[in-house]
C-alpha positions as CSV (number, residue, x, y, z in Angstrom):
1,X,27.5,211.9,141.2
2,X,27.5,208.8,143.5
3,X,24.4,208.1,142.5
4,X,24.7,207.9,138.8
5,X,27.7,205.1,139.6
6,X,25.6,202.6,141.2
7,X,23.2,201.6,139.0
8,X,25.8,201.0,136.4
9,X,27.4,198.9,138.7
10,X,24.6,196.3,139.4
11,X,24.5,195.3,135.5
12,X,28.1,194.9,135.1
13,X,27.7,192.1,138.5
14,X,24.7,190.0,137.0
15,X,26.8,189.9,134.2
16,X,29.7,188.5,135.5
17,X,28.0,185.8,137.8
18,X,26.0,184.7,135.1
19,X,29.1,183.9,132.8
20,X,30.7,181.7,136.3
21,X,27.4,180.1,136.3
22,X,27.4,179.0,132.7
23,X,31.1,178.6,132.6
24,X,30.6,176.2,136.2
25,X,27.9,174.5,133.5
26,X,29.8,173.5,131.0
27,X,32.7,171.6,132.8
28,X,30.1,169.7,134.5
29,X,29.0,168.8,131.1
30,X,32.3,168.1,130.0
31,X,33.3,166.1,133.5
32,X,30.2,164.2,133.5
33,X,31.0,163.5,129.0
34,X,34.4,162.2,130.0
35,X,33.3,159.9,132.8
36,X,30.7,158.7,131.3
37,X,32.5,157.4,128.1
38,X,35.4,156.6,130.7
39,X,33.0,153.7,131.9
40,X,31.9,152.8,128.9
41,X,35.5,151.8,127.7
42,X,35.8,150.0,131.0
43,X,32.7,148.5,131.2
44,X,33.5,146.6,127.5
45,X,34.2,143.0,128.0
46,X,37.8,141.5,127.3
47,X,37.6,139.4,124.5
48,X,37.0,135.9,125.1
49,X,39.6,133.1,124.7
50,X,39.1,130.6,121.3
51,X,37.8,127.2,122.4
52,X,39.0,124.1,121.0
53,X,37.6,122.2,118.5
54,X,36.1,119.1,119.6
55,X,37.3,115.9,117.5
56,X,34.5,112.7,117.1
57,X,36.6,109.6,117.2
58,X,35.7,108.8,113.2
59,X,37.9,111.8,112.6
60,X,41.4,110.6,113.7
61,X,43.4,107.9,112.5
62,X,46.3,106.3,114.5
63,X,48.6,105.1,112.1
64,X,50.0,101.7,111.6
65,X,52.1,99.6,109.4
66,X,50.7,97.1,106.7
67,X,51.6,95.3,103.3
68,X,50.1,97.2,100.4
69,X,49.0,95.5,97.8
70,X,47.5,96.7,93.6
71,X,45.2,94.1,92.6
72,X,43.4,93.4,89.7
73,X,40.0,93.0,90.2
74,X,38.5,89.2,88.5
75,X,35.5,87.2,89.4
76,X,34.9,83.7,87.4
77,X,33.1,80.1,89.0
78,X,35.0,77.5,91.0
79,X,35.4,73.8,89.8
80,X,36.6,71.0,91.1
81,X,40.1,70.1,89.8
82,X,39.2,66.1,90.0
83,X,36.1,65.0,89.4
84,X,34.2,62.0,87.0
85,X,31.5,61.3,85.6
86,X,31.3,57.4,85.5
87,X,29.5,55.5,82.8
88,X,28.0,51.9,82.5
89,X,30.5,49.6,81.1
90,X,27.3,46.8,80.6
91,X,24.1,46.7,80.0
92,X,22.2,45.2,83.0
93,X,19.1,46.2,85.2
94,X,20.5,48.4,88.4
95,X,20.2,46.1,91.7
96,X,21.9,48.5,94.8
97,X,22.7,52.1,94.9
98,X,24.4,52.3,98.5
99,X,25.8,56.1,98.2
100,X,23.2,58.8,97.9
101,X,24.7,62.2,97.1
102,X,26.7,64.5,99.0
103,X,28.6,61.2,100.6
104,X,32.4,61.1,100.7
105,X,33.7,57.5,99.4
106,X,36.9,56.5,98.9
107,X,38.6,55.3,95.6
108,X,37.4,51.4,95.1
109,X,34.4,51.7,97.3
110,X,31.1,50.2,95.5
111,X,28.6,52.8,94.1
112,X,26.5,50.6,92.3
113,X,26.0,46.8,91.5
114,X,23.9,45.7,88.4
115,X,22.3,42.2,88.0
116,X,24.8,39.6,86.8
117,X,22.7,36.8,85.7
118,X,22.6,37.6,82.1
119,X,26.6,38.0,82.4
120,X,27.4,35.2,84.5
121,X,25.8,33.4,81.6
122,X,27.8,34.5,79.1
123,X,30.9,34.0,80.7
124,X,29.9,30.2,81.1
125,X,29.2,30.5,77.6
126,X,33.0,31.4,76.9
127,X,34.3,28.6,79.5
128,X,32.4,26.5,77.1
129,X,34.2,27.6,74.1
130,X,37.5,27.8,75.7
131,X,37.5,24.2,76.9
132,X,36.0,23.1,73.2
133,X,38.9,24.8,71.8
134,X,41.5,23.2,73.7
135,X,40.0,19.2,73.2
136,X,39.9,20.3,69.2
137,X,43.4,21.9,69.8
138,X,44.9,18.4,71.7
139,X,43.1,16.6,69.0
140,X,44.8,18.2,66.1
141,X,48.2,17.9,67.6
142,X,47.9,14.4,67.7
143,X,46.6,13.9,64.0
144,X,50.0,16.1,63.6
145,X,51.8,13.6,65.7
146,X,50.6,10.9,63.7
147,X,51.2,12.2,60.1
148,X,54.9,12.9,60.9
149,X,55.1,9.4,61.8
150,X,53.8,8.2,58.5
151,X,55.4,10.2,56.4
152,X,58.7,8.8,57.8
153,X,57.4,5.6,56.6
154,X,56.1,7.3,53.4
155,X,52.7,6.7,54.2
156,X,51.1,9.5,53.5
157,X,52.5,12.7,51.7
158,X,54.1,16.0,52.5
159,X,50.8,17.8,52.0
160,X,49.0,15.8,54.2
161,X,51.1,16.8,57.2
162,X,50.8,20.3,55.8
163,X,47.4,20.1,56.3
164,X,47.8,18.5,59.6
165,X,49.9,21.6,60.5
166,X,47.4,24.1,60.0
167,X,44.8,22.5,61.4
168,X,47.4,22.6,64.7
169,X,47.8,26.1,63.8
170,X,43.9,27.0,63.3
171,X,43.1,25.1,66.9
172,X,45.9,27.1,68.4
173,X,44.2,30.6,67.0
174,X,40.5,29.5,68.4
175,X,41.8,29.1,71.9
176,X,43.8,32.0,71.9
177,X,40.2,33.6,70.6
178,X,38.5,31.4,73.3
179,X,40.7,32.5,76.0
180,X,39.9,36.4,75.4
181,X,36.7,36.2,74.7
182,X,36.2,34.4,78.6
183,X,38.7,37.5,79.5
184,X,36.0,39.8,78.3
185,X,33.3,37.8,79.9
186,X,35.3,38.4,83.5
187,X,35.7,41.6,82.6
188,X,32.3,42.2,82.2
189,X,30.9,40.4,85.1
190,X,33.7,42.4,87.7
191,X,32.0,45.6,85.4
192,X,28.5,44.9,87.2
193,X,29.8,46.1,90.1
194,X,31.1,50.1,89.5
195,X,33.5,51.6,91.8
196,X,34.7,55.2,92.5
197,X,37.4,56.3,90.8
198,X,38.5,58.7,92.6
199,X,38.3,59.6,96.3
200,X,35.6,62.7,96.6
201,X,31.9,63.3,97.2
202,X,28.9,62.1,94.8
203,X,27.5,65.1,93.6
204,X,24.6,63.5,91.4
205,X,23.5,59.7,90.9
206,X,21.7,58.9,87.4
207,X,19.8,56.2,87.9
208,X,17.5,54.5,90.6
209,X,17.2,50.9,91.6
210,X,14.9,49.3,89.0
211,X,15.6,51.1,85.8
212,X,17.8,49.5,82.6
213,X,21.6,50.8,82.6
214,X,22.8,50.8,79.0
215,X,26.6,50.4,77.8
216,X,28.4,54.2,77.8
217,X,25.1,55.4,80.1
218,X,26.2,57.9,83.2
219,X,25.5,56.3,86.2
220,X,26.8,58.9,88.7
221,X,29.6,61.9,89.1
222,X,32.0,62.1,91.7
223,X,33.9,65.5,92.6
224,X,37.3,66.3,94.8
225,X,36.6,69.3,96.8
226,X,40.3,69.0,98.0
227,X,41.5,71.4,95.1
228,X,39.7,73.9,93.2
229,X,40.1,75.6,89.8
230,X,39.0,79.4,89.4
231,X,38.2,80.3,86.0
232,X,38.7,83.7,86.1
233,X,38.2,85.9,82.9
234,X,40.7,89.2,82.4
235,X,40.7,91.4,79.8
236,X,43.6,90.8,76.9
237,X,45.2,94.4,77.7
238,X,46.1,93.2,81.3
239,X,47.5,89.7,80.8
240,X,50.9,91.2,80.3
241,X,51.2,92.1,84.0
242,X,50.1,88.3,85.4
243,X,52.4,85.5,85.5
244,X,52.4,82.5,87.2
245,X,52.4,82.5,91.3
246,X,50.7,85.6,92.0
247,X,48.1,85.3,94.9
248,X,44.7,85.9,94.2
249,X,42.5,87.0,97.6
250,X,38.2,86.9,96.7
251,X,35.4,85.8,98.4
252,X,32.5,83.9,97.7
253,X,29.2,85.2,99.1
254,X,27.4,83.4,101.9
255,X,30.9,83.7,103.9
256,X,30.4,86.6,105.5
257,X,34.2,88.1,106.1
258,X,36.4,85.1,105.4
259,X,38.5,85.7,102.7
260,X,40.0,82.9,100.6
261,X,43.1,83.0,98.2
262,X,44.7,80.8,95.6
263,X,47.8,81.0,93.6
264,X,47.9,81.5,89.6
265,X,48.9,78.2,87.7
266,X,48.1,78.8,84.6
267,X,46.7,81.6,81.7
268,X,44.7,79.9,78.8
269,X,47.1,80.7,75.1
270,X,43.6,81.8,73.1
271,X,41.1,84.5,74.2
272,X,37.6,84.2,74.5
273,X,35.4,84.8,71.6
274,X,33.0,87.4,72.0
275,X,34.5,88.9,75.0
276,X,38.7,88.9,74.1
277,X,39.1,88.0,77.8
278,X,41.2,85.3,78.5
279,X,40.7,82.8,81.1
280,X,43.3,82.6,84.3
281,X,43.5,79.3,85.8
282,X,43.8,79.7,89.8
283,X,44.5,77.1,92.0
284,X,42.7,77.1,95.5
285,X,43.4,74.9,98.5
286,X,40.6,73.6,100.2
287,X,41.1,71.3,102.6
288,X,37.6,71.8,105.1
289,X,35.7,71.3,101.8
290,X,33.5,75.0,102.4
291,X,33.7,75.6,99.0
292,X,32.2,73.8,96.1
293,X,32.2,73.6,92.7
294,X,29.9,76.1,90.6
295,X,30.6,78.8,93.5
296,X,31.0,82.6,92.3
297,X,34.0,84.2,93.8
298,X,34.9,87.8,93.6
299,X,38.4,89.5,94.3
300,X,42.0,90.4,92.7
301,X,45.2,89.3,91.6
302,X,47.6,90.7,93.5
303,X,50.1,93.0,90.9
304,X,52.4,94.8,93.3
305,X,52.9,94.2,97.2
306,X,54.5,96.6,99.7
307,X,56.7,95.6,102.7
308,X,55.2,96.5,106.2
309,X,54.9,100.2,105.8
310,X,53.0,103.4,107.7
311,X,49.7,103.4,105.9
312,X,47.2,105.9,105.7
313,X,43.6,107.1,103.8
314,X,44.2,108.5,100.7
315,X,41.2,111.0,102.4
316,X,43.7,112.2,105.2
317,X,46.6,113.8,102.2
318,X,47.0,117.2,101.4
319,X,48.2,118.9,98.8
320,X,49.6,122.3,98.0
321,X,52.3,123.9,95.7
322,X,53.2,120.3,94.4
323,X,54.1,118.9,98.3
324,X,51.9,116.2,99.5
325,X,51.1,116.4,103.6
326,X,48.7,114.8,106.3
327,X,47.8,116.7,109.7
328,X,48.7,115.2,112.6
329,X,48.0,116.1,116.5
330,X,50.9,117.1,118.7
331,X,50.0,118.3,121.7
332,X,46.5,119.6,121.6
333,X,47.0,121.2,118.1
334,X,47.1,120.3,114.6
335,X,50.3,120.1,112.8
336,X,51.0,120.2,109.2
337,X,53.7,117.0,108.0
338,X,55.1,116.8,104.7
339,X,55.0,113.0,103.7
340,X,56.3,111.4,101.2
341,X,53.9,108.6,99.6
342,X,54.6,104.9,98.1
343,X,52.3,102.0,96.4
344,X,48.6,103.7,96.7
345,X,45.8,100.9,96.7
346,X,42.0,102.6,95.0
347,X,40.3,100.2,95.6
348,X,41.1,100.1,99.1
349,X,41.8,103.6,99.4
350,X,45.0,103.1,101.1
351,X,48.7,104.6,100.9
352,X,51.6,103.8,101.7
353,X,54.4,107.0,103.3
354,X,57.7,106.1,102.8
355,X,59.1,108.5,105.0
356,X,57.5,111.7,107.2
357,X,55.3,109.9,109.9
358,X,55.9,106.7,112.1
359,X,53.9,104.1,113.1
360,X,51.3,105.4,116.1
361,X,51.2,108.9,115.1
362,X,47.7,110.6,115.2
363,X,46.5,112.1,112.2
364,X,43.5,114.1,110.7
365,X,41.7,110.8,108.7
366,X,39.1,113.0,106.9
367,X,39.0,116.7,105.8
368,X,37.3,119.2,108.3
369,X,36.4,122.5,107.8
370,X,37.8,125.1,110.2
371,X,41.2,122.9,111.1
372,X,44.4,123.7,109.8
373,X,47.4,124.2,110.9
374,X,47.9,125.4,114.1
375,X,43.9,124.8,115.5
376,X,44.0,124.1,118.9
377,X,41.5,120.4,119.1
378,X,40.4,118.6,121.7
379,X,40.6,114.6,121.4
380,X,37.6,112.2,122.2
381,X,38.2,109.9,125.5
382,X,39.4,107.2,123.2
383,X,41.0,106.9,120.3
């Protein structure tokens, strides 16, 4: 019987130990699972921290306060407001020329003497008439004289001394006639000898020593650089908005930077055929003399100017939902301000805020991509 039992029993052992060993296998398995994905999670990196974007110096603005100003762009040549071309009186061969061109002179000074013989001659000439006038003129009065004396004696009669009278009278015409004809003869002589009219510069000299100088023949022109006339041409449609004493800023090329302005004097009643533009007369001080007449200048009258206002791009606005904003910097990120805008300038690409920002704030001057509100920046070393 006992032996029977024990075989039976040695089965049911292996059995049994071979279930611990698997079972001892698989929570290995499932220990070694779990710590294996344990480290996994802990070995995965923290997320890292979002660096701040780097701002080039071109990017920012600091904003400041200026006058605005809408202009009208125009562009037309500058003249001289005085100048004169002077013309030969008398005819007479050309003897001295002492002022070339692109000499000042004053008004009086000598610019060129012609020859005087032929004039001198002719005024002796008159002198000669004059004084024959005047012995025929003492001569009748005395033959007057006389035939009053004898008709009072009933001599002679009353149409004789009627005769006697105009002959007085005739003398009396010739030396009148004498006398003016020796005033011309002055006048001509003191003609030989031109003179600047005006005070100025000679711009151009028309004849050379030598050469024949005819009555009404230009002999040289003189121009004022002191004041200047731009002729500037603006379509009919905009003449409504210009008046007289708005400032016109251009500049002439060759000048580099400087910029030069005048005031509006003047706009011309008729348009110009062809074009419809009508002319606009500006006045320009210039007292160095750096411009000169037949210069082309280029600039604007100025329509509307601003007070001293915050001013920025019209590149730095934003807009969205109908309200207009700029970003500015505050502390190391980018801020969104609501502005509210003025006088805008195109050309310029300038605008004025009326109210949201002050003077000095920093703001975004350009759009970037990637920055909006709230981006965390990093400003250059100077800005």
């Amino acid at each position: 019987m006992n032996q029977t039992r024990a075989p039976r029993a040695r089965p049911l052992r292996r059995i049994v130990a071979i279930a611990v060993v698997l079972a001892i296998v698989i929570a290995a398995g499932i220990f070694f699972a779990l710590r294996g994905g344990a480290a996994k999670v802990e070995a995965k990196p923290a997320q890292p921290a979002v660096a701040a974007m780097e701002l080039a110096p071109g990017d920012l603005l600091r904003v400041q306060a200026r006058d605005l100003r809408v202009q009208l762009p125009v562009s037309g040549a500058l003249t001289a407001l005085n100048q004169a071309t002077v013309k030969s009186k008398v005819a007479g061969e050309v003897r001295e020329t002492p002022v070339p061109e692109g000499v000042k002179v004053r008004r009086g000074d000598i610019v060129v003497r012609l020859d005087t013989a032929d004039l001198k001659a002719r005024l002796a000439g008159q002198q000669a008439t004059l004084e024959d006038a005047r012995a025929r003129l003492t001569l009748a009065n005395k033959n007057h004289e006389n035939n009053t004396a004898l008709l009072k004696q009933k001599f002679i009669s009353q149409n004789a001394l009627d005769t006697a009278q105009s002959n007085v009278e005739l003398a009396q015409a010739a030396v009148k006639a004498a006398e003016a004809q020796l005033d011309i003869a002055r006048r001509a002589l003191d003609d030989a000898i031109v003179r600047a009219p005006i005070d100025g510069i000679i711009s151009k000299r028309f004849v050379q020593i030598g050469e024949k100088a005819a009555p009404d023949m230009a002999l040289f022109a003189i121009v004022d650089l002191a004041q200047l006339i731009l002729e500037a041409q603006v379509p009919a449609s905009e003449i409504p908005r210009i008046s007289a004493g708005q400032t016109v800023n251009f500049a002439v090329d060759g000048f580099g930077a400087r910029n030069f302005s005048g005031k509006v004097v003047r706009i011309n009643p008729a348009a110009e055929a062809g074009s419809r533009a009508i002319i606009v007369y500006v006045a320009v001080s210039n007292p160095d003399s750096a411009l000169k007449s037949g210069m082309f200048a280029k600039g604007g009258i100025t329509l509307e100017k601003s007070a001293m206002v915050p001013a920025v791009p019209l590149s730095a606005l934003r807009e969205k939902n109908g309200v207009v904003s700029v970003l500015k910097i505050d502390n190391g990120k980018v801020v969104e301000q609501p502005v509210r805008l003025g006088l805008r300038n195109e050309d310029e690409g300038m605008v004025e805020v009326t109210s949201g920002i002050a003077v000095g704030t920093l703001v975004l001057a350009v759009k970037l991509d990637g920055v909006k509100a709230g981006t965390a920046v990093r400003l250059p070393a100077k800005v």
